[in-house]
C-alpha positions as CSV (number, residue, x, y, z in Angstrom):
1,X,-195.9,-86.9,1.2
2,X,-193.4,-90.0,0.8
3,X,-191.5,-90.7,3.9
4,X,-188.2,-89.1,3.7
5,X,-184.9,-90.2,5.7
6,X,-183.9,-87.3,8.3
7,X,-180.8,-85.5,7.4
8,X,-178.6,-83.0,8.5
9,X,-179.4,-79.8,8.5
10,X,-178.4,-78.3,5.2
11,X,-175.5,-75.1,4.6
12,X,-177.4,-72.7,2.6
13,X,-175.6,-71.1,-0.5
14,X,-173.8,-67.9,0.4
15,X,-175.5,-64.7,-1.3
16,X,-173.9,-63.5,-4.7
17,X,-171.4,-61.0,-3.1
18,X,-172.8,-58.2,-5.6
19,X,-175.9,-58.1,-4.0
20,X,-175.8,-56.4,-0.3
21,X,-177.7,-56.3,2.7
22,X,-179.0,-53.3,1.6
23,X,-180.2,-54.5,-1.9
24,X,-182.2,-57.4,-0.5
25,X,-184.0,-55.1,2.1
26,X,-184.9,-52.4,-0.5
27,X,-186.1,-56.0,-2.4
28,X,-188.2,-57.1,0.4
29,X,-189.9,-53.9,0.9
30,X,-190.6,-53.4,-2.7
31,X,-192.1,-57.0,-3.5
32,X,-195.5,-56.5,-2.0
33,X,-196.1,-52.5,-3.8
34,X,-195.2,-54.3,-7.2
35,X,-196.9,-57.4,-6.8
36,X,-200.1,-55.3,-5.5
37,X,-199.6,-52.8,-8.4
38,X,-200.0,-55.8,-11.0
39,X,-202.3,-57.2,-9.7
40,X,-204.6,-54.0,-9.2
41,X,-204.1,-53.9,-13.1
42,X,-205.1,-57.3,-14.1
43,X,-207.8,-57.5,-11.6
44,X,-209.5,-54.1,-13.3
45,X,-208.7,-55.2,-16.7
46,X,-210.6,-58.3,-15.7
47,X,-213.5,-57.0,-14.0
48,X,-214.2,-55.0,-17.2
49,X,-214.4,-58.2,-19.4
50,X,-210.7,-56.9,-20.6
51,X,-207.6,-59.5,-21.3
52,X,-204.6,-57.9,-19.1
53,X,-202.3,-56.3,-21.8
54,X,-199.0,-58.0,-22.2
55,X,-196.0,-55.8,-22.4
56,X,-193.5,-57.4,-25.0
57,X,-190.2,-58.0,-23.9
58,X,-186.8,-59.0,-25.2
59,X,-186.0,-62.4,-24.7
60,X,-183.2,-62.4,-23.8
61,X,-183.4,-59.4,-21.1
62,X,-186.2,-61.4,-19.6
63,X,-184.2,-64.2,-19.2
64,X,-181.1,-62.1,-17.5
65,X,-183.6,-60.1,-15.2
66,X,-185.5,-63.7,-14.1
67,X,-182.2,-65.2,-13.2
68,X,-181.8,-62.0,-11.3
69,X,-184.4,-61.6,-9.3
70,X,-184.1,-65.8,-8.5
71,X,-180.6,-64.9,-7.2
72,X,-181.5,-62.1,-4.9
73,X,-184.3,-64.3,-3.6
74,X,-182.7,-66.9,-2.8
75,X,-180.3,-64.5,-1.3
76,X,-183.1,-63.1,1.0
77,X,-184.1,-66.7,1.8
78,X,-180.6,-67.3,3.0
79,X,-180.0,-63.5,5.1
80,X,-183.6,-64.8,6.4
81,X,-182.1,-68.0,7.6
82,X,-179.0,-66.3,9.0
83,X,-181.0,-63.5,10.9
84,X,-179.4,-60.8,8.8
85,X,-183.0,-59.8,8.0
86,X,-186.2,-60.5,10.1
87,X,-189.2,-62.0,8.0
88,X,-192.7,-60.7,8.7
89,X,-194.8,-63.4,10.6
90,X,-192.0,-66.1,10.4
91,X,-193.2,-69.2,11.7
92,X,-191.2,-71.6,13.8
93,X,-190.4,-74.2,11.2
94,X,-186.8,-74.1,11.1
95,X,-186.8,-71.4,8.4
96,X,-186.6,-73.1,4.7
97,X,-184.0,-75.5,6.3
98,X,-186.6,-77.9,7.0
99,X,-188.8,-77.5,4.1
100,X,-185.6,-77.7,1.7
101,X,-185.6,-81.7,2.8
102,X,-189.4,-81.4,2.0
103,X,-191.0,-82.8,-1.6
104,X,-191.8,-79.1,-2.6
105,X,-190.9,-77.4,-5.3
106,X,-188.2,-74.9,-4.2
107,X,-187.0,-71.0,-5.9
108,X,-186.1,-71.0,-8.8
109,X,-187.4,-74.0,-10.2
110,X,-189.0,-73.3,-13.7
111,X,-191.9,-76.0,-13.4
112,X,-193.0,-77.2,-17.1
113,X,-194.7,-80.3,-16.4
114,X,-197.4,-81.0,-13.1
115,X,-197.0,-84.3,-11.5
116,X,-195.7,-85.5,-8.1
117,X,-192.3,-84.7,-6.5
118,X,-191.9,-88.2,-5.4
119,X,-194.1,-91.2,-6.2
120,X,-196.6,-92.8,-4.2
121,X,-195.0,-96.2,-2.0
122,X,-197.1,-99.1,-0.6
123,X,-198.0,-99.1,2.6
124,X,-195.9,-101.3,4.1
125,X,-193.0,-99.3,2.6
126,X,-194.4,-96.3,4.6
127,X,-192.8,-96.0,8.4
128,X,-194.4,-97.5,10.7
129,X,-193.3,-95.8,13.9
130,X,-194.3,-91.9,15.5
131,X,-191.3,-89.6,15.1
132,X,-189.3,-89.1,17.9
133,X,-190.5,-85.9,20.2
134,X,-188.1,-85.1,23.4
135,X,-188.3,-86.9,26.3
136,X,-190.6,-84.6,27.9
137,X,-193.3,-85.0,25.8
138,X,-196.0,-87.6,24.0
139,X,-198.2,-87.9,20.9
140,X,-201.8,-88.0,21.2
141,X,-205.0,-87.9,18.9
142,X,-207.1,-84.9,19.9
143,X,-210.7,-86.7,20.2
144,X,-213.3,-83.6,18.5
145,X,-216.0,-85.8,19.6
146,X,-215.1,-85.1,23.3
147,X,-215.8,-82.2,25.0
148,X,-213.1,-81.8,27.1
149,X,-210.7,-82.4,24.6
150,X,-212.3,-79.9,22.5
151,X,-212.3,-77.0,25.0
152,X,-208.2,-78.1,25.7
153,X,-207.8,-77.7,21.3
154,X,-210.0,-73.9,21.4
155,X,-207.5,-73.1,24.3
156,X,-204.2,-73.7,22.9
157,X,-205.1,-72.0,19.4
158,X,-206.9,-69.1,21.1
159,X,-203.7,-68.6,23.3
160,X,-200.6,-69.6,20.9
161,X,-202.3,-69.2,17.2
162,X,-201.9,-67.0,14.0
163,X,-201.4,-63.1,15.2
164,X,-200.9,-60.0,12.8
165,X,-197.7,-59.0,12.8
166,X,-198.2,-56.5,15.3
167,X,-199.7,-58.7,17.9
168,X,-202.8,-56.4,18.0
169,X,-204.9,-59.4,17.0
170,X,-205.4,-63.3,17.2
171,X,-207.7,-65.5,15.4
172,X,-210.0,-66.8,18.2
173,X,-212.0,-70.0,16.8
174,X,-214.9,-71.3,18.9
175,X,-215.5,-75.2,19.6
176,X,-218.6,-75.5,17.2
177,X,-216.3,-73.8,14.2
178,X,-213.7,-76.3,15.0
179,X,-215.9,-79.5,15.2
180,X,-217.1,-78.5,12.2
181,X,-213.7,-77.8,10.3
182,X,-212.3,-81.0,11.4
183,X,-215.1,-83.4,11.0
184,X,-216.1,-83.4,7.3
185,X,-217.5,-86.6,5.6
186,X,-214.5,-89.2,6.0
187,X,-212.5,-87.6,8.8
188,X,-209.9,-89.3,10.7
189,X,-209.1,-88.8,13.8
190,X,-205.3,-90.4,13.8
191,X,-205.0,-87.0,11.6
192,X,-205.9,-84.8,14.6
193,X,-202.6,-84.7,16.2
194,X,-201.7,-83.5,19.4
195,X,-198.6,-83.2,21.9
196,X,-198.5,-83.9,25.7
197,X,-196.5,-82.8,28.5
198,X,-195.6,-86.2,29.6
199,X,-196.1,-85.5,32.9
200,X,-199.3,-83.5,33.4
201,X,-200.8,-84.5,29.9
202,X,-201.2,-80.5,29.2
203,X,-202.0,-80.1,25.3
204,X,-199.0,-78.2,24.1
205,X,-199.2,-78.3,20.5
206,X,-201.6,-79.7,17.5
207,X,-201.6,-80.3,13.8
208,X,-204.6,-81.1,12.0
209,X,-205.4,-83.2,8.5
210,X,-208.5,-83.6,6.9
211,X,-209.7,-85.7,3.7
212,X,-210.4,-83.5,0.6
213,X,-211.1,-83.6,-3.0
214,X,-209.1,-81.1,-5.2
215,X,-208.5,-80.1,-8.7
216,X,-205.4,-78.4,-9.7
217,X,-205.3,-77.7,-13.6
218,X,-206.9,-81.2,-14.5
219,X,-206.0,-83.3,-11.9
220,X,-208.1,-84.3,-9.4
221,X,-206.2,-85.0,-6.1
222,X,-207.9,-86.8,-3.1
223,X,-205.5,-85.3,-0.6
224,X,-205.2,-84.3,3.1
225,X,-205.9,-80.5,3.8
226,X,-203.4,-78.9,6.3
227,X,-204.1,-77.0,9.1
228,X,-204.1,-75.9,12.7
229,X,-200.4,-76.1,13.3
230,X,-200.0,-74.6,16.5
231,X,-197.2,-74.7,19.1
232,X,-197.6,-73.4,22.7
233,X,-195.9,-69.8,23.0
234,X,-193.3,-71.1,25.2
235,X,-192.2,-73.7,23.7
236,X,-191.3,-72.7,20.1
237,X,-187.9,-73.5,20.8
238,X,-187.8,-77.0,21.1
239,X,-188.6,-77.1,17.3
240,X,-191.7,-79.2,17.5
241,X,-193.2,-77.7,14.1
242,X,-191.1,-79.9,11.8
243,X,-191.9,-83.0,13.8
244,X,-195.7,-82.2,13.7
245,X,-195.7,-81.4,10.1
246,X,-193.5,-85.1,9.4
247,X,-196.0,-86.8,12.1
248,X,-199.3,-85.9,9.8
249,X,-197.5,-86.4,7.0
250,X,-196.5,-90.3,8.0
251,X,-200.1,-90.5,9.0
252,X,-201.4,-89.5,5.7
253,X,-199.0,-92.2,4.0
254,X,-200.5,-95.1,6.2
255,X,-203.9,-93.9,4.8
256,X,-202.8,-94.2,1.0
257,X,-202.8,-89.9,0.6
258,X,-199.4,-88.7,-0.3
259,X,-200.8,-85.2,-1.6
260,X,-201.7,-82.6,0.6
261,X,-202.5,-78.6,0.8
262,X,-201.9,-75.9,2.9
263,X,-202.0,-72.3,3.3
264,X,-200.0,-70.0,5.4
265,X,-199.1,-66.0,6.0
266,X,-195.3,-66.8,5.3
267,X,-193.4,-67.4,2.3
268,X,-192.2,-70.8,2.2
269,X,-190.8,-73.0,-0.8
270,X,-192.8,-72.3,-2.9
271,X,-196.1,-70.4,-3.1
272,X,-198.5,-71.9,-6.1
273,X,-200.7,-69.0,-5.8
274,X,-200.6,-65.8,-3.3
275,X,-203.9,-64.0,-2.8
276,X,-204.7,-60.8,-0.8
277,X,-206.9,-59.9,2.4
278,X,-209.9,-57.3,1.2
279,X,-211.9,-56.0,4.2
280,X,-215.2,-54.4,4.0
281,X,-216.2,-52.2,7.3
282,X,-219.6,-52.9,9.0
283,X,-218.9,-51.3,11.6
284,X,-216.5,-48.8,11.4
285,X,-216.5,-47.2,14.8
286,X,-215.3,-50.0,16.5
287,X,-212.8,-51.1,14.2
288,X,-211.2,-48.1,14.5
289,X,-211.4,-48.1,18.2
290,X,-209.6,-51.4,17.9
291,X,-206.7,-49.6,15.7
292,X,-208.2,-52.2,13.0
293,X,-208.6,-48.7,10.7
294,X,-208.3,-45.2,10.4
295,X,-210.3,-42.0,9.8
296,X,-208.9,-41.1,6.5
297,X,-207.5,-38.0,6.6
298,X,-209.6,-34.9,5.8
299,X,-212.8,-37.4,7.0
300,X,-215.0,-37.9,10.2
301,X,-216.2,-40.8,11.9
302,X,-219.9,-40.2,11.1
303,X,-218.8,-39.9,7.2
304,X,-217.3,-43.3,7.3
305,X,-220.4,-44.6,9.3
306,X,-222.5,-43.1,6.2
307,X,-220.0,-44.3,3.5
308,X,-220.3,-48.2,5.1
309,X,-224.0,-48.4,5.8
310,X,-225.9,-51.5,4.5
311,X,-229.5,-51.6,3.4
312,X,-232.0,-53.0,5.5
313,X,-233.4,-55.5,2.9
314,X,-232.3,-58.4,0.4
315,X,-233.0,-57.1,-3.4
316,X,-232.4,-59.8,-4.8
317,X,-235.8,-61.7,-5.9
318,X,-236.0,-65.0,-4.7
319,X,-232.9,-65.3,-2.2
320,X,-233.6,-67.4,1.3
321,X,-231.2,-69.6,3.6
322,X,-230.2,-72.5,1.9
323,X,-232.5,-76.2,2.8
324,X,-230.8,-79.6,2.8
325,X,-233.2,-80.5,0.0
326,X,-231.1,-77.8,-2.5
327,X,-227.8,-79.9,-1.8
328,X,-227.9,-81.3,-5.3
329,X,-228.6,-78.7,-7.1
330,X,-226.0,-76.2,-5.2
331,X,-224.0,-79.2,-5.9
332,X,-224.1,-79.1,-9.8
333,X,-224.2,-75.3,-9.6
334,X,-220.7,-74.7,-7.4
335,X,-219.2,-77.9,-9.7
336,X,-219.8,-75.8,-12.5
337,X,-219.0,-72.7,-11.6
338,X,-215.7,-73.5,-9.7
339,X,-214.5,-75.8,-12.9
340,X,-213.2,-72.3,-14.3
341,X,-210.5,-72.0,-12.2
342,X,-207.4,-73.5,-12.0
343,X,-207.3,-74.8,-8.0
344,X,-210.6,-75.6,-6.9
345,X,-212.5,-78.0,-4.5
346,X,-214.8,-81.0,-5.9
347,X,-218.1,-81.5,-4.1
348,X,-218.5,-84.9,-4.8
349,X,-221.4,-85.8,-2.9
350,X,-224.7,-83.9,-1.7
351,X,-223.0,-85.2,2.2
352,X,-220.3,-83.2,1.2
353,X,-222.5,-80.1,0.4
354,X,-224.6,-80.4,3.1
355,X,-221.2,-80.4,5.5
356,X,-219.9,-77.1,4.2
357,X,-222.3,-74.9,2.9
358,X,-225.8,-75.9,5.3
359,X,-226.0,-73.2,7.2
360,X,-224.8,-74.4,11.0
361,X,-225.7,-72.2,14.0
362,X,-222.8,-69.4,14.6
363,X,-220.5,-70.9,12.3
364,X,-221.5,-70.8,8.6
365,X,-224.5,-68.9,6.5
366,X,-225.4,-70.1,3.0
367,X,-228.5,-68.4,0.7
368,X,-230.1,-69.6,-2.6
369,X,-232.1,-67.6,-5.3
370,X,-234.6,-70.2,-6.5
371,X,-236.7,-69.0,-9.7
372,X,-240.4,-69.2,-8.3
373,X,-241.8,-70.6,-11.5
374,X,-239.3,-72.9,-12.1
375,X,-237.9,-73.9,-8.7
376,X,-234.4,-73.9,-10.0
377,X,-231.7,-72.8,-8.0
378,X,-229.6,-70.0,-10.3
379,X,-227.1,-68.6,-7.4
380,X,-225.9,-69.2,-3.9
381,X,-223.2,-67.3,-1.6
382,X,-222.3,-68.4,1.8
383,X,-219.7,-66.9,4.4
384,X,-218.6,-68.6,7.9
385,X,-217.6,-66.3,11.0
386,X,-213.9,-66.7,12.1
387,X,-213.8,-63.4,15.2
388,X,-210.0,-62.2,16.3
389,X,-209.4,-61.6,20.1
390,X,-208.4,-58.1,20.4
391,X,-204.6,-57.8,22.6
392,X,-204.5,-55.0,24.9
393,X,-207.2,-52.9,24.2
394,X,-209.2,-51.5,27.1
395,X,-212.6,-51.3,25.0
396,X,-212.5,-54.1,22.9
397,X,-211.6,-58.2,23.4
398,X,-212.7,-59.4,20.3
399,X,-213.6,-58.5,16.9
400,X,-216.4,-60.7,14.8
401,X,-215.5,-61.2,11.3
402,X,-217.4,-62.8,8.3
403,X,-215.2,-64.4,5.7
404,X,-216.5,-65.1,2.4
405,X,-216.8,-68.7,1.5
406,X,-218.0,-70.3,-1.8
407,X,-220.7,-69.0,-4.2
408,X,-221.7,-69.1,-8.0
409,X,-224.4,-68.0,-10.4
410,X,-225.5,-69.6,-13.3
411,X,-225.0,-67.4,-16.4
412,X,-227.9,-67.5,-18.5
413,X,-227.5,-68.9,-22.1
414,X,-227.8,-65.8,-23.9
415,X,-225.0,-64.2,-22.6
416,X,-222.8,-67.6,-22.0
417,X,-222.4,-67.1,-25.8
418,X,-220.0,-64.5,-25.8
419,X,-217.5,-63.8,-23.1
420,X,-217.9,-60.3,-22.9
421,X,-221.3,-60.8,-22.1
422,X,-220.7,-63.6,-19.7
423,X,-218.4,-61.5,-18.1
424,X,-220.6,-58.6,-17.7
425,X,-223.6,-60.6,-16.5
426,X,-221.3,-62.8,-14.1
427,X,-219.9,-58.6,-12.7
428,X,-223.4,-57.1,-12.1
429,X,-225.0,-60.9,-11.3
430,X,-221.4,-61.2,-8.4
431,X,-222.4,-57.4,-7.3
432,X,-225.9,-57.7,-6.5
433,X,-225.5,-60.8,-5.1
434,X,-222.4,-59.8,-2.4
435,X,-224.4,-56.4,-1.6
436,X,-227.3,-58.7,-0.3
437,X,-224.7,-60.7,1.5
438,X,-223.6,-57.6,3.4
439,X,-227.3,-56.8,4.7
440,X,-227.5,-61.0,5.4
441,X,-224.6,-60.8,7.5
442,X,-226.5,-57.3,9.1
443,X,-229.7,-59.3,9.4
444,X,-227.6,-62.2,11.1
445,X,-225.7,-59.9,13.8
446,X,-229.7,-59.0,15.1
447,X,-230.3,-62.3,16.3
448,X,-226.8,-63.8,17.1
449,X,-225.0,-63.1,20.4
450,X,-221.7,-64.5,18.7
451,X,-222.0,-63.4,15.0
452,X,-222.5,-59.2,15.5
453,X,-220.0,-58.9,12.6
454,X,-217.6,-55.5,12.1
455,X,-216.0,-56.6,9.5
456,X,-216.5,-58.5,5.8
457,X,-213.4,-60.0,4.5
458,X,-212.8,-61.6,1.1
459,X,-209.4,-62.9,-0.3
460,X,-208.2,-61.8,-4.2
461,X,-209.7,-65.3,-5.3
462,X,-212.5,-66.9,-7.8
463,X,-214.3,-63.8,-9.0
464,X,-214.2,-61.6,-6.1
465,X,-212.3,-58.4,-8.1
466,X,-215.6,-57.9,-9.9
467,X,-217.0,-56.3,-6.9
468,X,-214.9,-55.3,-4.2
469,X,-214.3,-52.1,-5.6
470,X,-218.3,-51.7,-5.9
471,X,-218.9,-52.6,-2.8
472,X,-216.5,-50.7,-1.1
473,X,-213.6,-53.3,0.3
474,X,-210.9,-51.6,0.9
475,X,-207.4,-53.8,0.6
476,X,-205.7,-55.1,3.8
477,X,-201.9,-55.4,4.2
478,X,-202.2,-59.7,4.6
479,X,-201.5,-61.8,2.2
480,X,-202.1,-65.6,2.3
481,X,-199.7,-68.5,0.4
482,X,-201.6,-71.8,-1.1
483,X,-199.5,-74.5,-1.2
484,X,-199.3,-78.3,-2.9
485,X,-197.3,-80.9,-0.9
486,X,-195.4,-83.4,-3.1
487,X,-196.5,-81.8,-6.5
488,X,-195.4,-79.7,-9.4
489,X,-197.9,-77.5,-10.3
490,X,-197.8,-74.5,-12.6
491,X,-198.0,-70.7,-11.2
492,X,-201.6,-70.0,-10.3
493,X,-203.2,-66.4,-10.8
494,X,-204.9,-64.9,-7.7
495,X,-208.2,-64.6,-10.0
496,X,-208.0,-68.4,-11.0
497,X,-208.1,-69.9,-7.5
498,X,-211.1,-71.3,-6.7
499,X,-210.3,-72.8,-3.0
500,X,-211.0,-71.1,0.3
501,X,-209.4,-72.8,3.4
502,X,-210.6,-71.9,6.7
């Protein structure tokens, strides 16, 4: 994330005048049915141990039809920019204007070889002054540790953060989920970065960095992990995104880290990777009380309530809570198992295990299977609970949700062999192992006043299309965008993504 010199806002290209309004609406409501209907192949072919079949093309076609479609996309970025045509869940970053200043790879751009957008500059070379807010405001580094400051942080997101496009919902993170998302070995609080009314020191807006080790293809980055941009409601007109996003960035620079990654709901320039929302019911009355789903037609309530039940007991043999004493092994087991993909996190010490996958009260839930004879551990899943408050509904103000975190099993040699085998032991292994997940997080929601989950939900990442069919997730209508700051990096399938951000 070099330092770059501010410029003037930039004209976008007009649209190719053969392509209308009209063209580029029926585009953008066509992307998501193809894109889903793809993937829905590839994700079966792979869940039956199957290569996706290739369709062979011509050449030369393929080339005419890519230029194509980059011409009608970047003539949908520009109606975006103009207005001409609303996008779902835009955020206020200036549209693409600001992040076409940005060290990003942009549309278009037909990436061949990884490595950074811009190099890396001594520090001294990095600026040395915050950017400029308006008058009426300050900078300030949101102390975690405090717990006033805390409470102010859980406000502003709870009030001002990420809502479904229909403003039904809002995710609603609690003080312990925060402290623990922001303070993982080798945090830094200059990269918890807030804005102040000047004159009453109200927290208005925050943008959060924290230290992480990731691999993308073979390169290991040690680079700052985005997230938490948040801007108070009434306020998104003074434009304070881009600022926030340039403060961190400057931060990061002073500390040596000139990579970062980030996620978001929007299309921006220019997604490495875009994976889908699954959602598995727990409790389907209330969700659909909430207008979170529907009785399927020609169905009644008590059949989904029968179709959705969970078993009562774990059937996996051996599976308990995870002990700080496992750290190394769960260490060497997720290092293994998350080497397959193509982005994925590197636990490189047992503190950074312990951090993220010991279970923490309310927040996160991890489980080993150790062999009894051997005390080897052979798998461990975890999930973390991120609830939504529920707008404007009379019955309802908020709606508890487990996410799916990491996990991994260790395929036994026999079938490690051969890849069909591997692949059908890693299915059924996955399968058993998520349905005893499902009656953990039951088993959780008995004894937790804050965790009584409705609601399992599990991106199209790592290995998760093995199961979700099985176990009965039905696909959501969100989508979520990974992207790498200041480096090229090759198109990433939703199957070979190996990182979950929070």
């Amino acid at each position: 994330m070099p330092q770059k010199k501010d410029k003037g806002k930039a004209k976008a290209d007009a649209p190719p005048k053969e392509i209308t309004e009209k063209d580029l609406q029926k585009l953008a409501s066509s992307i998501d049915k193809i894109a889903g209907k793809v993937q829905a192949r590839q994700e079966k072919a792979l869940a039956k141990g199957e290569a996706p079949k290739e369709k062979k093309v011509d050449p030369v076609k393929e080339a005419e039809m890519r230029k194509k479609v980059e011409q009608m996309l970047q003539a949908l970025s520009t109606m975006e920019q103009t207005g001409a045509i609303k996008a779902s869940g835009q955020k206020d970053m200036g549209s693409h204007q600001f992040w076409n200043t940005q060290p990003v790879p942009q549309y278009g751009e037909n990436i061949t070889e990884e490595g950074p957008i811009e190099p890396s500059v001594p520090r001294d070379q990095v600026r040395q002054e915050p950017y400029a807010l308006p008058k009426e405001f300050e900078w300030c580094e949101v102390d975690i540790t405090n717990e006033k400051e805390i409470t102010e942080l859980y406000q502003l997101l709870t009030l001002n953060y990420v809502e479904d496009d229909d403003a039904q919902f809002r995710f609603d993170y609690s003080a312990p989920f925060l402290k623990w998302a922001l303070q993982p070995p080798g945090w830094k609080k200059s990269w918890h970065v807030g804005v102040r009314v000047s004159s009453n020191k109200k927290l208005v807006a925050f943008i959060s960095g924290t230290p992480a080790a990731v691999r993308s293809h073979k390169t290991v980055h040690h680079l700052t992990e985005i997230n938490y941009l948040c801007v108070h409601k009434k306020l998104r007109s003074k434009r304070l995104a881009p600022v926030l996003i340039k403060e961190v960035t400057r931060r990061s620079h002073l500390e040596g880290v000139f990579q970062a990654v980030y996620t978001a709901g929007t299309v921006l320039p220019k997604p490495v990777a875009t994976c889908r929302y699954y959602h598995r019911s727990l409790n389907p009355k209330k969700l659909v009380e909430c207008n979170f789903s529907r009785v399927p037609r020609g169905s009644t309530m008590a059949a989904m309530v029968k179709k959705f039940k969970v078993a009562e007991e774990f059937s996996t043999p051996g599976l308990r809570e995870m002990k700080a004493e496992d750290a190394p092994q769960v260490k060497e087991l997720a290092n293994k198992y998350l080497s397959k993909f193509d982005v994925a996190p590197v636990f490189e010490t047992d503190d950074d295990v312990c951090h993220w996958l010991l279970p923490t009260k309310d927040v996160v839930w991890s489980y080993v299977v150790e062999d009894p004879k051997t005390h080897k551990i052979t798998d461990f899943f975890s999930f973390y609970t991120l609830p939504s408050s529920v707008i404007g509904n009379a019955k309802h103000s908020s709606l508890n949700a487990a996410y799916m975190f990491y996990y991994a099993v260790e395929v036994p040699e026999k079938e490690a062999a051969d890849s069909y085998d591997n692949t059908r032991y890693t299915k059924q292994r996955l399968t058993e192992l998520m349905r005893d997940a499902l009656v953990a997080a039951k088993k959780v929601s008995e004894y937790s006043l804050t965790a009584n989950f409705d609601v399992f939900n599990a991106l199209s990442l790592m290995d998760n299309s093995m199961f979700i069919d099985d176990l009965k997730f039905g696909p959501g209508d969100g989508y979520l965008n990974y992207y790498l700051y200041n480096w090229r990096c090759r198109e990433i399938k939703p199957h070979k993504v190996g990182l979950v951000m929070l």
